[in-house]
VMD Tcl script that builds the backbone (N, CA, C; Angstrom):
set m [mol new atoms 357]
animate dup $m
set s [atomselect $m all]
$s set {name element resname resid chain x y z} {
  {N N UNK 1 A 19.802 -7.381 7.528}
  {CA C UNK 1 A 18.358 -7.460 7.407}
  {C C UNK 1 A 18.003 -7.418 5.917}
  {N N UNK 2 A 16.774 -8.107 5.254}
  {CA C UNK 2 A 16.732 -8.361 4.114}
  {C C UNK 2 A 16.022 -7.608 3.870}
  {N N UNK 3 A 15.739 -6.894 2.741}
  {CA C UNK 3 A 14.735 -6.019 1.611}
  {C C UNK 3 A 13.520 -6.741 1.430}
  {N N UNK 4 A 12.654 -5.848 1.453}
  {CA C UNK 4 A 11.757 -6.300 1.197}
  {C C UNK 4 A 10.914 -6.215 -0.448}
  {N N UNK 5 A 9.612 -6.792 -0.346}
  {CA C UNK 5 A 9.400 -6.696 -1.971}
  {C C UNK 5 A 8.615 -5.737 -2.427}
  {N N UNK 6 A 8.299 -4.623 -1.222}
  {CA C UNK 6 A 7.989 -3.297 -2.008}
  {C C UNK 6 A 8.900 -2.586 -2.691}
  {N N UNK 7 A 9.594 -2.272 -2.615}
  {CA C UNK 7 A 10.688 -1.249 -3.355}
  {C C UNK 7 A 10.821 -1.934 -4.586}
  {N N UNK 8 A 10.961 -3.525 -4.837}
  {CA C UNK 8 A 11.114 -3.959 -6.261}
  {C C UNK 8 A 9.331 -3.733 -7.061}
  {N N UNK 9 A 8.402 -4.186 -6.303}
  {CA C UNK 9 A 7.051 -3.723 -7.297}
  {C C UNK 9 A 7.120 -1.852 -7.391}
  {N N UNK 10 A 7.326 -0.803 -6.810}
  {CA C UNK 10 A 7.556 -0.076 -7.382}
  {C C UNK 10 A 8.521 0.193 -8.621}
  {N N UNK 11 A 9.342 -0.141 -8.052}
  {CA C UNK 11 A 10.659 0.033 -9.336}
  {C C UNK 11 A 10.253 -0.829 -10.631}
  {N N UNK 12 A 9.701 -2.035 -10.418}
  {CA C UNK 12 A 8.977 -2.893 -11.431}
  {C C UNK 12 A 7.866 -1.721 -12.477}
  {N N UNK 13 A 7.160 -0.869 -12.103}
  {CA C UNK 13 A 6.281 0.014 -12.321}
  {C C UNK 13 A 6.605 1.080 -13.056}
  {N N UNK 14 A 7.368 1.283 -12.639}
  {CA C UNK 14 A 8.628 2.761 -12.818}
  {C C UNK 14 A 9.978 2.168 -12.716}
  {N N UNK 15 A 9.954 1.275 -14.092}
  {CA C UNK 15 A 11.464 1.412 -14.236}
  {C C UNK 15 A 12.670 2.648 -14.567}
  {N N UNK 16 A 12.419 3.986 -14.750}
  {CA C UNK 16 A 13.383 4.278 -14.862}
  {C C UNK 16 A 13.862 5.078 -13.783}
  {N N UNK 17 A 12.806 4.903 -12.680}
  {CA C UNK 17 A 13.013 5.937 -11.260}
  {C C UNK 17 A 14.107 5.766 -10.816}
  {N N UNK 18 A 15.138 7.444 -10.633}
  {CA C UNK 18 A 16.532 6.880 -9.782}
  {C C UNK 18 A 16.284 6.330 -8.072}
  {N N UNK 19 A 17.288 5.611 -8.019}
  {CA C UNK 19 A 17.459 5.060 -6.701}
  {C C UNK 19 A 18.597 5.995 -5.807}
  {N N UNK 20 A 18.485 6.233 -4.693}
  {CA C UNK 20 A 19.049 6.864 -3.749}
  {C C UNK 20 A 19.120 5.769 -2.965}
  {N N UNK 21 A 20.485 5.243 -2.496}
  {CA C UNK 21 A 20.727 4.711 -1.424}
  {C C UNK 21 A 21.660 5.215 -0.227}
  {N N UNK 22 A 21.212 4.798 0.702}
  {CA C UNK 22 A 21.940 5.768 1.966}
  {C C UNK 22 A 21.758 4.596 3.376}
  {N N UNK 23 A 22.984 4.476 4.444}
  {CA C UNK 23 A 23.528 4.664 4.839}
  {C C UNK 23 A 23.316 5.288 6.444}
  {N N UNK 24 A 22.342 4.604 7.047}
  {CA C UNK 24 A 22.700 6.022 8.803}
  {C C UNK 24 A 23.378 5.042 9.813}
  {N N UNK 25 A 24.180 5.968 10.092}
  {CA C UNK 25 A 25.073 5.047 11.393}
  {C C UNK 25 A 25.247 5.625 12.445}
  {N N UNK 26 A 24.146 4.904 13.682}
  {CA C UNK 26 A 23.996 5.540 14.950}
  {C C UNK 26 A 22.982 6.136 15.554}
  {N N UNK 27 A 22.083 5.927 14.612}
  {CA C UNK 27 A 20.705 5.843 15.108}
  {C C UNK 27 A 20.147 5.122 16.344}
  {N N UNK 28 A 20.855 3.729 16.476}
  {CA C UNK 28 A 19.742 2.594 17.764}
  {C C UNK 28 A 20.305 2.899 18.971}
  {N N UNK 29 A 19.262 3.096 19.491}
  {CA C UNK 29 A 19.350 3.281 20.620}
  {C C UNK 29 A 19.198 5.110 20.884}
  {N N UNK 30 A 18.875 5.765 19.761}
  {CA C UNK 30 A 18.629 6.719 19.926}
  {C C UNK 30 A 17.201 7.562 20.168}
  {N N UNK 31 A 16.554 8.620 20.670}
  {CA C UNK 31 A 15.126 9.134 20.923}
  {C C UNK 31 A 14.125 8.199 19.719}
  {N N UNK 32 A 14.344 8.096 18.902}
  {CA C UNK 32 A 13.537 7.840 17.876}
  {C C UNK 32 A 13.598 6.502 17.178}
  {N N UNK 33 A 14.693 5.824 18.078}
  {CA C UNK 33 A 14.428 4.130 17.754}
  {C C UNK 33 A 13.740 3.473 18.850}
  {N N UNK 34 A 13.984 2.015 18.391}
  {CA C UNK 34 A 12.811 1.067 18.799}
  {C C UNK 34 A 13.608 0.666 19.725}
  {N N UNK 35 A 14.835 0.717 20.253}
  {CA C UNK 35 A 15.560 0.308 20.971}
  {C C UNK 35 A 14.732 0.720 22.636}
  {N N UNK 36 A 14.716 -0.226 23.394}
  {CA C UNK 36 A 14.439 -0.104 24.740}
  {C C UNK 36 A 12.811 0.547 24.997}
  {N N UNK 37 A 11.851 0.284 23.619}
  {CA C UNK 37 A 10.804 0.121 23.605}
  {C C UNK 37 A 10.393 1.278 22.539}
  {N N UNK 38 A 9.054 1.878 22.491}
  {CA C UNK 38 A 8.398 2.682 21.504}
  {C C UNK 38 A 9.223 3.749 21.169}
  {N N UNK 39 A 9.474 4.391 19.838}
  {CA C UNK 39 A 10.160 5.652 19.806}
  {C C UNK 39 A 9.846 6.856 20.611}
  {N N UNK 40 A 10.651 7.539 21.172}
  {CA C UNK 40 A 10.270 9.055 21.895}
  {C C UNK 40 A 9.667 8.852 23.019}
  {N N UNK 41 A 9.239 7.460 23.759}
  {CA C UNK 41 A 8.384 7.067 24.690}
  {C C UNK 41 A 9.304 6.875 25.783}
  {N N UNK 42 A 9.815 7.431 26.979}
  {CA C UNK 42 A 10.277 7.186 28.078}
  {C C UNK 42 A 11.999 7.241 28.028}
  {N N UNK 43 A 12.401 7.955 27.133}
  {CA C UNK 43 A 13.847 8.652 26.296}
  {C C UNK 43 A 13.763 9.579 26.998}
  {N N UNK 44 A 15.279 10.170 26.953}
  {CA C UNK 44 A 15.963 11.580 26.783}
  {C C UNK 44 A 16.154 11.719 25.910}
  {N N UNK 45 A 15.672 12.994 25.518}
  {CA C UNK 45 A 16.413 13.261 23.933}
  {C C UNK 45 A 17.584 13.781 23.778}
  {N N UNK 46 A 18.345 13.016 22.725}
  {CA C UNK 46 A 19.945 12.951 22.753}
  {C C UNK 46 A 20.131 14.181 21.628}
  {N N UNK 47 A 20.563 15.068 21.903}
  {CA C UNK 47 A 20.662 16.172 21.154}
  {C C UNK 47 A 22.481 16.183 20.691}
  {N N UNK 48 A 22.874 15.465 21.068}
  {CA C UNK 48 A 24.619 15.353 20.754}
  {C C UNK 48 A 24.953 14.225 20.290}
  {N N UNK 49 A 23.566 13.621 19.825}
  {CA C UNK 49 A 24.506 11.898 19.106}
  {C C UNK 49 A 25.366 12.253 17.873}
  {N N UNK 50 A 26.321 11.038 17.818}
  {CA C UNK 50 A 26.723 11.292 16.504}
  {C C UNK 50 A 26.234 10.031 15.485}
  {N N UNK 51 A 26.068 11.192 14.379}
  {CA C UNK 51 A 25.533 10.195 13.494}
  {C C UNK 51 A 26.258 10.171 12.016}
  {N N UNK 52 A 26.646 9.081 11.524}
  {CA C UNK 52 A 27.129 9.236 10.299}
  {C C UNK 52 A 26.143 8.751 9.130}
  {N N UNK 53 A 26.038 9.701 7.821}
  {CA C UNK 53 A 25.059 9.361 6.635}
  {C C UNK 53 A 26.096 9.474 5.502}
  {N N UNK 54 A 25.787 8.195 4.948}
  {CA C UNK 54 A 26.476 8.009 3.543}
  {C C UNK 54 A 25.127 7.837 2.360}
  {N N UNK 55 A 25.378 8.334 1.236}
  {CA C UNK 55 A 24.556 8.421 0.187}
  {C C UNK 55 A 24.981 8.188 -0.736}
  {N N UNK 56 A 24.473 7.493 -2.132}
  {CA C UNK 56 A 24.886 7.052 -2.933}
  {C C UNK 56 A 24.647 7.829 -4.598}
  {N N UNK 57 A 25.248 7.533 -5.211}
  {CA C UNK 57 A 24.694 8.366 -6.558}
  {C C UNK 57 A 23.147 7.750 -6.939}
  {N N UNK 58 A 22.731 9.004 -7.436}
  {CA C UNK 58 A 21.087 7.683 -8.077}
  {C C UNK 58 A 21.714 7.304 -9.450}
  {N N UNK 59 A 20.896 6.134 -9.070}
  {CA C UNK 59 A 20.870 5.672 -10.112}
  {C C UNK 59 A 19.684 4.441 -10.565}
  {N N UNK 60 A 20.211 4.355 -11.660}
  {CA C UNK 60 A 18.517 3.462 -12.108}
  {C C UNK 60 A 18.766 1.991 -12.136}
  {N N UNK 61 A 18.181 1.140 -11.941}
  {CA C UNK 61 A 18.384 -0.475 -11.944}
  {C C UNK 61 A 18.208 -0.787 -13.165}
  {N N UNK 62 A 19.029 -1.812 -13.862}
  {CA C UNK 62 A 18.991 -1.968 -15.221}
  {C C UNK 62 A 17.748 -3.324 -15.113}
  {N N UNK 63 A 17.038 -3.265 -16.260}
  {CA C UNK 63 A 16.151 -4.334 -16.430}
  {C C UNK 63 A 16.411 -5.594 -15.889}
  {N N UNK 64 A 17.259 -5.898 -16.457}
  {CA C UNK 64 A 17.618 -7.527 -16.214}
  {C C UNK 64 A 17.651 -7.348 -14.577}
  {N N UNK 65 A 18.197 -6.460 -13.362}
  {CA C UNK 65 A 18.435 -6.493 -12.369}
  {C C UNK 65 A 16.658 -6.474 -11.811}
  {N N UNK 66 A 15.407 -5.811 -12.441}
  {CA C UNK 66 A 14.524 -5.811 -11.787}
  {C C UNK 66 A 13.664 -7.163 -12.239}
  {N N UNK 67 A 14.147 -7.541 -13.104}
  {CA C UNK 67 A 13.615 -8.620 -13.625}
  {C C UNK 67 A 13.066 -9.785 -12.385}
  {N N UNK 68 A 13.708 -9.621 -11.572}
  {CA C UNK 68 A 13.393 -10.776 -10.272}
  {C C UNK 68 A 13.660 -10.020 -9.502}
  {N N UNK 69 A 13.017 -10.019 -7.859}
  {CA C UNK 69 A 13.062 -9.618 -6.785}
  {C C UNK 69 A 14.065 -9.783 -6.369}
  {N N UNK 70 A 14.475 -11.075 -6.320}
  {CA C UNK 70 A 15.504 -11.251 -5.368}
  {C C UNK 70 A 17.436 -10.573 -6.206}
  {N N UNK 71 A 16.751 -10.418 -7.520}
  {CA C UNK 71 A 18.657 -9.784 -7.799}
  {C C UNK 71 A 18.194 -8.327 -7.089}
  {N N UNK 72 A 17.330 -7.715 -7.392}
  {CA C UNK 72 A 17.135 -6.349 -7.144}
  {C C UNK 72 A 17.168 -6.286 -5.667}
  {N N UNK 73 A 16.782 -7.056 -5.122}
  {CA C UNK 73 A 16.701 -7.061 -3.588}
  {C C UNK 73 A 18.182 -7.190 -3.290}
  {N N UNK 74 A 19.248 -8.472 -4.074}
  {CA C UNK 74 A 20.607 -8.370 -3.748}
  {C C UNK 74 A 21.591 -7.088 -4.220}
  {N N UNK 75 A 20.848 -6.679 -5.454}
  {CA C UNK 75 A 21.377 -5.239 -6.022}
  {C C UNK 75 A 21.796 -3.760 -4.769}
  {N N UNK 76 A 20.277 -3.881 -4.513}
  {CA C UNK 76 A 20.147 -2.910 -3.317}
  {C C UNK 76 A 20.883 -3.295 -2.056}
  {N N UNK 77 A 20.545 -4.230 -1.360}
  {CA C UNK 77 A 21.283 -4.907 -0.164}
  {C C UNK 77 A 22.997 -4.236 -0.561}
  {N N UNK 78 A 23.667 -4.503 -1.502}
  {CA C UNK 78 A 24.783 -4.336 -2.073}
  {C C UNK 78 A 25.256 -2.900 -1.848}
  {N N UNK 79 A 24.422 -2.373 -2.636}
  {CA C UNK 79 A 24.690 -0.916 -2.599}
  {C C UNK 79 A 24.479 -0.104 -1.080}
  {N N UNK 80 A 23.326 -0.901 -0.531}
  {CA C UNK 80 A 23.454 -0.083 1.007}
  {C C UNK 80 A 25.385 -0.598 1.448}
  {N N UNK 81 A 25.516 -1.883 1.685}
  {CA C UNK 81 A 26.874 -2.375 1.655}
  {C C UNK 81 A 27.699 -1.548 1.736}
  {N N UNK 82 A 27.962 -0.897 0.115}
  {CA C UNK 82 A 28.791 -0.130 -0.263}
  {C C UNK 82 A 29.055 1.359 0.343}
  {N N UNK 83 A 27.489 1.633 0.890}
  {CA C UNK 83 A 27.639 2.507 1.459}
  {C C UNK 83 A 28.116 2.869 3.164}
  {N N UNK 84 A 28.285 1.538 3.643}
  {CA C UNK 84 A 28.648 1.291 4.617}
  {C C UNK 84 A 29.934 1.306 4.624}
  {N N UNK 85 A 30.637 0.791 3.843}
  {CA C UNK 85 A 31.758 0.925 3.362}
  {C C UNK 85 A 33.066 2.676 3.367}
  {N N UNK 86 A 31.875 3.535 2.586}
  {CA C UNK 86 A 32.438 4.484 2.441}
  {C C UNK 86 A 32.248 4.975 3.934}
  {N N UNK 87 A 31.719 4.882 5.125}
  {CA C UNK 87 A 32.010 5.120 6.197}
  {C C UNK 87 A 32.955 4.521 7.358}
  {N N UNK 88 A 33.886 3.341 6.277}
  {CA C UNK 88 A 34.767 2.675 6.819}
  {C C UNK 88 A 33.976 1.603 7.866}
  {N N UNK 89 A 33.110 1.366 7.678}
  {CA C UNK 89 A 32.290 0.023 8.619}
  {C C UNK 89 A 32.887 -1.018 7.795}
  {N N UNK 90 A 32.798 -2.354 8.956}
  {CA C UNK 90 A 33.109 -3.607 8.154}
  {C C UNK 90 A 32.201 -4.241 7.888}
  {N N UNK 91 A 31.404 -4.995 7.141}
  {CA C UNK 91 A 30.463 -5.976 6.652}
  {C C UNK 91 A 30.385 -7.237 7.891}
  {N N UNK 92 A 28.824 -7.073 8.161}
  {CA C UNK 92 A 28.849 -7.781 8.666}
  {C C UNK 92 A 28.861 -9.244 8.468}
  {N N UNK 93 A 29.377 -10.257 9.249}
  {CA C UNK 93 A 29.328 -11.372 9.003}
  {C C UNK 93 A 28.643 -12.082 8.316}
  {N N UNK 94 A 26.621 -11.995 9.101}
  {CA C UNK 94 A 25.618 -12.568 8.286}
  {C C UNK 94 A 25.694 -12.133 6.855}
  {N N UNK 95 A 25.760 -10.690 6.667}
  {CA C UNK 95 A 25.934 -10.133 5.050}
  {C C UNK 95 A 26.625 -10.591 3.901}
  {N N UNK 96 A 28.332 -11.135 4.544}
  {CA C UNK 96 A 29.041 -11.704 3.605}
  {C C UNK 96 A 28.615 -13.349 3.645}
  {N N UNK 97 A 27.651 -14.256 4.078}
  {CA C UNK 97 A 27.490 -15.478 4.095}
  {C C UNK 97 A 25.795 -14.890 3.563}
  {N N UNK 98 A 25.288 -14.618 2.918}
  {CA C UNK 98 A 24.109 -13.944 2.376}
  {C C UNK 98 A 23.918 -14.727 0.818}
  {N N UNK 99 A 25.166 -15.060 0.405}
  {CA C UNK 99 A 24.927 -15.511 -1.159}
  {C C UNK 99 A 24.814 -14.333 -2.169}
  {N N UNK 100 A 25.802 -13.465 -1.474}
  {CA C UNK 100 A 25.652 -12.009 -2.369}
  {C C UNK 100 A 25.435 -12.604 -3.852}
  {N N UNK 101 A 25.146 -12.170 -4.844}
  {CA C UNK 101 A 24.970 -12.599 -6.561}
  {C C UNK 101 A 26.544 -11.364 -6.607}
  {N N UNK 102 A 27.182 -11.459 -7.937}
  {CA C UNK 102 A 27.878 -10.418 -8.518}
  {C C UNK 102 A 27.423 -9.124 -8.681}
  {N N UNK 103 A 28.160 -8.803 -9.264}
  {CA C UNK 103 A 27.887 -6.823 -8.907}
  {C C UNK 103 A 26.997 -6.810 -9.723}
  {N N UNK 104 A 25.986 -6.566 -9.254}
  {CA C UNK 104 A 24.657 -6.030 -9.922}
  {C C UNK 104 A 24.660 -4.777 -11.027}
  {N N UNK 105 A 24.314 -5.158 -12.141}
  {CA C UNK 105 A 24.059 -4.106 -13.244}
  {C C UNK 105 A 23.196 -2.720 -13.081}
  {N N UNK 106 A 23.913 -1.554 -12.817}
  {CA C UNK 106 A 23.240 -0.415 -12.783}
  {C C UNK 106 A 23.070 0.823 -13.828}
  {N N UNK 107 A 22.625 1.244 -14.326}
  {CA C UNK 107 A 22.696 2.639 -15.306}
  {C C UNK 107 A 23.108 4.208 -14.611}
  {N N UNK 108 A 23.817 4.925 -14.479}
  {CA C UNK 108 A 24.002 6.275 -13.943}
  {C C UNK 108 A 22.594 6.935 -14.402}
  {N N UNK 109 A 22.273 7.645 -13.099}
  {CA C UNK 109 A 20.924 8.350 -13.644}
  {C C UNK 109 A 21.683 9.789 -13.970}
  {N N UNK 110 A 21.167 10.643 -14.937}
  {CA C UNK 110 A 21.200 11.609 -15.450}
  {C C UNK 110 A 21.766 12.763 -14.667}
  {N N UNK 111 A 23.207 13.908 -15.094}
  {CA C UNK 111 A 23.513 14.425 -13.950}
  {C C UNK 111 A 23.611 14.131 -12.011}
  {N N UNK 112 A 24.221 12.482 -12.513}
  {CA C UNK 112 A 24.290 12.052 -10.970}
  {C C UNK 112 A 24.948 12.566 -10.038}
  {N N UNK 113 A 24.947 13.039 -9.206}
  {CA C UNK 113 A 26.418 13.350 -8.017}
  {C C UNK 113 A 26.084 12.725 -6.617}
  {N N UNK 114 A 27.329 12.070 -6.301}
  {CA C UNK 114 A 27.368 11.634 -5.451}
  {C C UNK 114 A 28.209 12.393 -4.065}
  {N N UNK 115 A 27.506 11.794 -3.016}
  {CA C UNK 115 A 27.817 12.724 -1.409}
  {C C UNK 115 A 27.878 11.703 -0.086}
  {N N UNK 116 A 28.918 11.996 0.415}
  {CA C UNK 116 A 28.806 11.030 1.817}
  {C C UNK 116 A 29.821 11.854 2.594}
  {N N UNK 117 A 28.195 12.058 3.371}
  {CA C UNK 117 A 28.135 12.920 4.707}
  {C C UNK 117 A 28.581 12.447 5.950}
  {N N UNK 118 A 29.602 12.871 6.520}
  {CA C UNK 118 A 30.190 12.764 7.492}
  {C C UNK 118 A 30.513 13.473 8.360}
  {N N UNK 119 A 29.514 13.731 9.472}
  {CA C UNK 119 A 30.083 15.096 10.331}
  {C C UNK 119 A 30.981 14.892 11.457}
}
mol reanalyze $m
mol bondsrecalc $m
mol representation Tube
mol addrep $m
């Protein structure tokens, strides 16, 4: 699924805001998705799903990357990617036929640490 062009007019605004990217796996079809109609609407609530969250270091998008929507949009797309990755998922098909651009230019934001949560 593609990004949209809010997150780049913010970041356009506030270029030096870190980015947090993350990662949930196992959400659909759960109380609070859209799966099988409105959230929380005609569900059991699944109190034992499992869910995996991967998170990424923040970090800041380098100029040239916000410079156009669409690298920043492929920047991000990327990095969710990556974070899919560290949960051992494979990329999906549509994703790798996407026209990924190259590894997008990022800056480490300040005292970064990175975490991927896996329960």
């Amino acid at each position: 699924m593609p990004f949209g062009q809010g997150v780049w007019h913010i970041l356009r605004e506030l270029p030096q805001t870190p980015v947090v990217v993350c990662w949930i796996e196992g959400g659909w079809g759960s109380f609070a998705s859209y799966r099988g109609g409105p959230p929380m609407k005609h569900k059991s609530l699944d109190r034992r799903r499992h869910i995996d969250i991967a998170v990424s270091e923040p970090r800041v998008l380098d100029a040239a990357v916000l410079a156009d929507h669409r690298t920043a949009r492929a920047a991000l797309r990327q990095a969710c990617l990556d974070c899919r990755d560290w949960l051992g998922l494979p990329v999906p098909e549509e994703e790798k036929n996407e026209g990924m651009l190259d590894e997008p230019t990022v800056e480490e934001a300040p005292d970064a640490g990175a975490e991927s949560i896996n329960p």
